[in-house]
C-alpha positions as CSV (number, residue, x, y, z in Angstrom):
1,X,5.2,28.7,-3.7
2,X,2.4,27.1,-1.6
3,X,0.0,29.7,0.2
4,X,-1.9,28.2,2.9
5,X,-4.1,31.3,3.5
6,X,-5.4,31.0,0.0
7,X,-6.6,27.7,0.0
8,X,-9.9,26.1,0.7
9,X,-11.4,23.0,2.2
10,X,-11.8,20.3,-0.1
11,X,-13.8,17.0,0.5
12,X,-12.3,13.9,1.2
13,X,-13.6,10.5,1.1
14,X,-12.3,7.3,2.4
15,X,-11.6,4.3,0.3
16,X,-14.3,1.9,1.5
17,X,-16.9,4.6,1.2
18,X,-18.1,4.9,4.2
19,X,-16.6,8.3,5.9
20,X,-15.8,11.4,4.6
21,X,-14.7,14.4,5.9
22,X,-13.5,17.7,4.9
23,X,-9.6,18.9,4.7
24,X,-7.3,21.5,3.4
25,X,-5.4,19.8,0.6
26,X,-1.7,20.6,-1.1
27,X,0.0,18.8,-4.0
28,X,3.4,19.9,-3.2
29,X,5.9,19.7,-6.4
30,X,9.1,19.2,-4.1
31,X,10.5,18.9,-0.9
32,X,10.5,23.2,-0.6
33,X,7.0,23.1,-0.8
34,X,7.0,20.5,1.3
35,X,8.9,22.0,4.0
36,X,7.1,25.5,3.5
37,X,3.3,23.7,4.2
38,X,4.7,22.8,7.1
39,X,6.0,25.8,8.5
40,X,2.6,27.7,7.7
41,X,0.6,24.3,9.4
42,X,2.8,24.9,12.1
43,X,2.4,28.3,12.7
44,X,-1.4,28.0,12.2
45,X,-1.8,25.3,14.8
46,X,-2.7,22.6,12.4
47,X,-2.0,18.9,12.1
48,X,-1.1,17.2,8.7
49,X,-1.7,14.0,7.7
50,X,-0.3,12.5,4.2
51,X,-2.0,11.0,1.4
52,X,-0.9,8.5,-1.6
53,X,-3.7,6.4,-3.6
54,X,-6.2,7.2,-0.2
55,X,-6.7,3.2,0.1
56,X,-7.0,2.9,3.8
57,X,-10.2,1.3,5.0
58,X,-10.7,3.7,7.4
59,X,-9.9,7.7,7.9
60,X,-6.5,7.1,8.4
61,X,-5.8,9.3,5.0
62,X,-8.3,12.3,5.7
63,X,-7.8,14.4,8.4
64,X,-10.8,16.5,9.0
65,X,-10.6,20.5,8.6
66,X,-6.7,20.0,8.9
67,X,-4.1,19.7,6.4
68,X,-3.9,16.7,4.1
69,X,-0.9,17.1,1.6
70,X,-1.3,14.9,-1.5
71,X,1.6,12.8,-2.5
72,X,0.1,11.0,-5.5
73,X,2.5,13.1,-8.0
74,X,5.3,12.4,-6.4
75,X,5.2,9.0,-8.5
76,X,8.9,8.5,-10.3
77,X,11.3,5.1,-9.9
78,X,14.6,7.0,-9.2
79,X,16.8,3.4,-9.8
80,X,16.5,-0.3,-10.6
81,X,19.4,-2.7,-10.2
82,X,17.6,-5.7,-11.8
83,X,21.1,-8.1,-11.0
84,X,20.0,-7.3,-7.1
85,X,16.7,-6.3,-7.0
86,X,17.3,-3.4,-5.1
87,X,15.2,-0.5,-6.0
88,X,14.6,3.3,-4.9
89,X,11.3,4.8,-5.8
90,X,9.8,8.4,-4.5
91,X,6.8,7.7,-1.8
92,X,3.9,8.0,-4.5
93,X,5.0,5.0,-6.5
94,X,2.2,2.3,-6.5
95,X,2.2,-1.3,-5.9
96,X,1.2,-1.5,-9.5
97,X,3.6,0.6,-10.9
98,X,6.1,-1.6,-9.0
99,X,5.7,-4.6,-10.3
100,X,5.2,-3.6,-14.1
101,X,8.2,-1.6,-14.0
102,X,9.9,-5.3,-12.2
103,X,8.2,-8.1,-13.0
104,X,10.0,-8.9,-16.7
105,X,12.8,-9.2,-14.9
106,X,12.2,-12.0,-12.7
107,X,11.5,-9.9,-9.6
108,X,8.3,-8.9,-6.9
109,X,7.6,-7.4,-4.2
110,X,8.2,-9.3,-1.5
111,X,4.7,-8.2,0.2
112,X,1.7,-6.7,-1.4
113,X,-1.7,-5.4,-0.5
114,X,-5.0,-6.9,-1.4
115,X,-4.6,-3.9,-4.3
116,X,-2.5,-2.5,-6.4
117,X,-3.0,1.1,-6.6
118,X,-1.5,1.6,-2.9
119,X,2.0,3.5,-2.7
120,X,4.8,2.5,-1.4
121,X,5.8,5.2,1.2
122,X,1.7,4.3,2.1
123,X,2.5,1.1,2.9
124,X,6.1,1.8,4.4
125,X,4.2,4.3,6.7
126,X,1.8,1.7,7.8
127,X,4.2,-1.5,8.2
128,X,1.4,-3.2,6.2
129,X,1.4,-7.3,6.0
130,X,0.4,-9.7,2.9
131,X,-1.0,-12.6,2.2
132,X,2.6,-14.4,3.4
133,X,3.5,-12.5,6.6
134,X,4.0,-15.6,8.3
135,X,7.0,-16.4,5.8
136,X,8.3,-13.2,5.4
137,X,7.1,-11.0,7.8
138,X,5.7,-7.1,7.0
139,X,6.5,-4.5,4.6
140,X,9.5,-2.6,6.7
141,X,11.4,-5.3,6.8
142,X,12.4,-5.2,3.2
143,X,13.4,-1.7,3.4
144,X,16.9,-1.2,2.9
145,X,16.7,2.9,3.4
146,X,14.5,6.2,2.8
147,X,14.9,10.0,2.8
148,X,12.1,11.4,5.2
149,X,11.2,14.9,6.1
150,X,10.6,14.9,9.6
151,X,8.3,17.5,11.8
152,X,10.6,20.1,12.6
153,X,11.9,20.2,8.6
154,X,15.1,18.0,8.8
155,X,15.6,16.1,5.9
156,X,17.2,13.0,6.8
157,X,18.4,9.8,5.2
158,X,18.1,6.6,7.3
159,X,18.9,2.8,6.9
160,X,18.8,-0.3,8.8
161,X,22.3,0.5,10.4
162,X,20.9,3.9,11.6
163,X,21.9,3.9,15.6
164,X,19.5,6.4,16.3
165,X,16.9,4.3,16.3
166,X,14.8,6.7,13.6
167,X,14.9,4.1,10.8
168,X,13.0,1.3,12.8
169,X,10.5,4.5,14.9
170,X,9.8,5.9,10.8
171,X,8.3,2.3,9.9
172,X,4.7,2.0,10.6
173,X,4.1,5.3,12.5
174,X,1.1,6.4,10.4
175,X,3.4,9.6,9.4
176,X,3.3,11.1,12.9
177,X,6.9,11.4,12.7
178,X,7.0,12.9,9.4
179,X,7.3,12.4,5.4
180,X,8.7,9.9,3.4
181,X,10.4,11.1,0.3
182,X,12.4,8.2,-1.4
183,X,12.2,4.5,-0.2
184,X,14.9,1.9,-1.2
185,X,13.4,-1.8,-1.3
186,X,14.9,-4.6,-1.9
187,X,13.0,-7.2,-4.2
188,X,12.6,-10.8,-3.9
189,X,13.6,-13.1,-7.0
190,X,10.4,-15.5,-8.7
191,X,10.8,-18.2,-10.4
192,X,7.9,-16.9,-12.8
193,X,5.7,-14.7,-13.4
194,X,2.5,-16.9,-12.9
195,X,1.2,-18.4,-9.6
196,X,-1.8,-21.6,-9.3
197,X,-4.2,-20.8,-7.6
198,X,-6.2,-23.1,-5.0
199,X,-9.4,-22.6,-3.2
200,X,-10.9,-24.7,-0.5
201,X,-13.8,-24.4,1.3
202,X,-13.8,-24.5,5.1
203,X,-17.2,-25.8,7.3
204,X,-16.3,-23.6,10.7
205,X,-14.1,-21.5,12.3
206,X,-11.9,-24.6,13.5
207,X,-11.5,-26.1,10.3
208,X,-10.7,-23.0,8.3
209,X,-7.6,-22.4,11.2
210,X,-6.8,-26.5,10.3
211,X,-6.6,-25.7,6.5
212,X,-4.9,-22.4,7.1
213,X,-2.0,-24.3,8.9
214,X,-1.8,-26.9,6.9
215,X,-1.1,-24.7,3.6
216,X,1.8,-22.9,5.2
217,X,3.8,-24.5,3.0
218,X,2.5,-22.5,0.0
219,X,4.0,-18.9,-0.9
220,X,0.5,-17.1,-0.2
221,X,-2.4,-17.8,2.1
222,X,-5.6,-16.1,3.0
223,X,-9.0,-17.2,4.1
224,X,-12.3,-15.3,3.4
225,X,-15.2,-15.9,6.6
226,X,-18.8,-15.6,5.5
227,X,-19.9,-13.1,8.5
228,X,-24.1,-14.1,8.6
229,X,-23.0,-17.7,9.3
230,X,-23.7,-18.5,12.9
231,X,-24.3,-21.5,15.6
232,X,-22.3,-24.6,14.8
233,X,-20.9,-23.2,11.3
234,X,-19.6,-20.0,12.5
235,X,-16.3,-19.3,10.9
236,X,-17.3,-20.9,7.6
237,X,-15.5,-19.4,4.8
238,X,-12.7,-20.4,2.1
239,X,-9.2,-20.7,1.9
240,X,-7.1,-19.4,-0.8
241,X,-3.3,-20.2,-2.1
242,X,-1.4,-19.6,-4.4
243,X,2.3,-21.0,-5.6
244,X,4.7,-20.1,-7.9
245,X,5.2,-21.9,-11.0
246,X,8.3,-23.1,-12.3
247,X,10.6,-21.1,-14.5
248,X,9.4,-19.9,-17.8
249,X,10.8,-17.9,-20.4
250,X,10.2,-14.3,-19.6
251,X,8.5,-12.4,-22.9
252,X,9.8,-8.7,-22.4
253,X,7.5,-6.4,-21.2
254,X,4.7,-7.8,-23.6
255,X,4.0,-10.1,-20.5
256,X,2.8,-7.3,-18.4
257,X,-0.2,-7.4,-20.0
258,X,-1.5,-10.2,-19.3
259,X,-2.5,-8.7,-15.4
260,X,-4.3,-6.2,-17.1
261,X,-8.1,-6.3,-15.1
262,X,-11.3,-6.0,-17.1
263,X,-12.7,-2.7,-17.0
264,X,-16.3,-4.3,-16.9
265,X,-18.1,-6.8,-14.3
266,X,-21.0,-7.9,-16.5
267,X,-22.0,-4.8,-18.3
268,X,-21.1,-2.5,-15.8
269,X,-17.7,-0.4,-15.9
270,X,-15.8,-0.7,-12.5
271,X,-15.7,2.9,-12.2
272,X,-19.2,2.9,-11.9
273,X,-19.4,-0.3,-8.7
274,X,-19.1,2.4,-6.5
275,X,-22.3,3.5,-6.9
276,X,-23.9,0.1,-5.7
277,X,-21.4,-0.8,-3.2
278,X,-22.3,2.7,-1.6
279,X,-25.9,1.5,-0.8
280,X,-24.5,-1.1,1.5
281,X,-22.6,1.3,3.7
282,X,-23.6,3.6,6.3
283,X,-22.8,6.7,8.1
């Protein structure tokens, strides 16, 4: 059983490197620990905050010299239904672990994060948009139900007929409400498992919005500014998209690894980028 009073402080850093902080951190292995770190946090006087992957950009996943209560275990796909897409996994599934367990299929999320290593009750709790919100809006609104563990300790089970108004409040309220447990998606059907990929460049501000609008016919669309440009070329930048290709034959699972990432840029391992990226940010 989780003991509050015998834990320490543990150091927490933020994804993008830049801020840090210091928090009481729990790996709960079910929903009675769960429920028990919340009755000592609320006894105590403390705020919690809930953390997946701990991709935010900014502190959203720290919660200084409070309690932070680590989710990343709670990783297992509960059920796929591969003839509907419809999927429940618990709140520390990632992106990543998503798509490979999916993607043979014929199926995808029907929005993603720049990565892959956030989770899904992550996202879910921050209503988070992709490259194609314009076409299919944000993350919540594939949700067919979750469980949640809300503040007081109810465990309660929502879905998009819920008249109390809890399932639509749950979606993108940073976890001020409560937990997410289990989260029931429903995936969109691809006609492959490949996209093509198109970049154009943009000389301003003005014409990277032109290029923007004109591409909204494709399934994904982002564009990337160059921030030290200035004067008559602010706004410069480039404009990515991507399409799905026609049908192919799907391979099994052997296909999955074909998204595997190097492990290297140049020489370097990735695990090591860190180190340089960090002399670029500031306290």
């Amino acid at each position: 059983m989780v003991n509050l009073l015998l834990k320490h402080i543990d150091h927490v850093v933020a994804w993008g490197g830049a801020t840090y902080d210091c928090s009481y951190i729990y790996k709960p292995k079910d929903e009675v620990e769960l429920k028990k770190i919340f009755e000592i946090a609320r006894t105590q006087g403390l705020t919690i905050a809930f953390r997946g992957s701990g991709q935010s950009y900014g502190d959203a996943s720290m919660n200084g010299e409070h309690v932070l209560v680590d989710l990343s275990g709670w990783n297992k796909i509960i059920s796929w239904d591969s003839s509907t897409g419809e999927i429940t996994v618990q709140c520390g599934v990632t992106i990543e672990q998503l798509w490979r367990k999916v993607i043979s299929s014929g199926w995808w999320p029907p929005v993603v994060p720049g990565t892959m290593q956030p989770t899904v009750g992550g996202c879910l709790a921050m209503n988070i948009h992709g490259k194609n919100h314009w076409r299919v809006g944000s993350f919540g609104e594939h949700v067919i139900g979750f469980t949640a563990l809300l503040g007081n300790g109810e465990i309660v089970s929502c879905d998009k007929n819920d008249s109390s108004g809890l399932f639509h409040s749950m979606i993108g309220s940073f976890g001020m409400l409560g937990c997410f447990l289990t989260i029931t998606l429903q995936l969109k059907k691809v006609n492959s498992d490949s996209v093509e990929v198109s970049s154009l460049s943009a000389s301003n501000f003005d014409d990277l919005l032109m290029i923007i609008d004109q591409k909204k016919g494709c399934d994904y669309v982002v564009g990337w500014l160059d921030c030290v440009a200035s004067d008559a070329i602010i706004g410069r930048g480039v404009v990515h998209t991507a399409m799905y290709l026609e049908a192919v034959e799907y391979e099994n699972d052997n296909l999955i690894t074909r998204y595997d990432l190097p492990d290297k840029l140049f020489l370097l391992p990735y695990k090591y980028i860190w180190i340089i990226l960090k002399l670029f940010n500031h306290h």
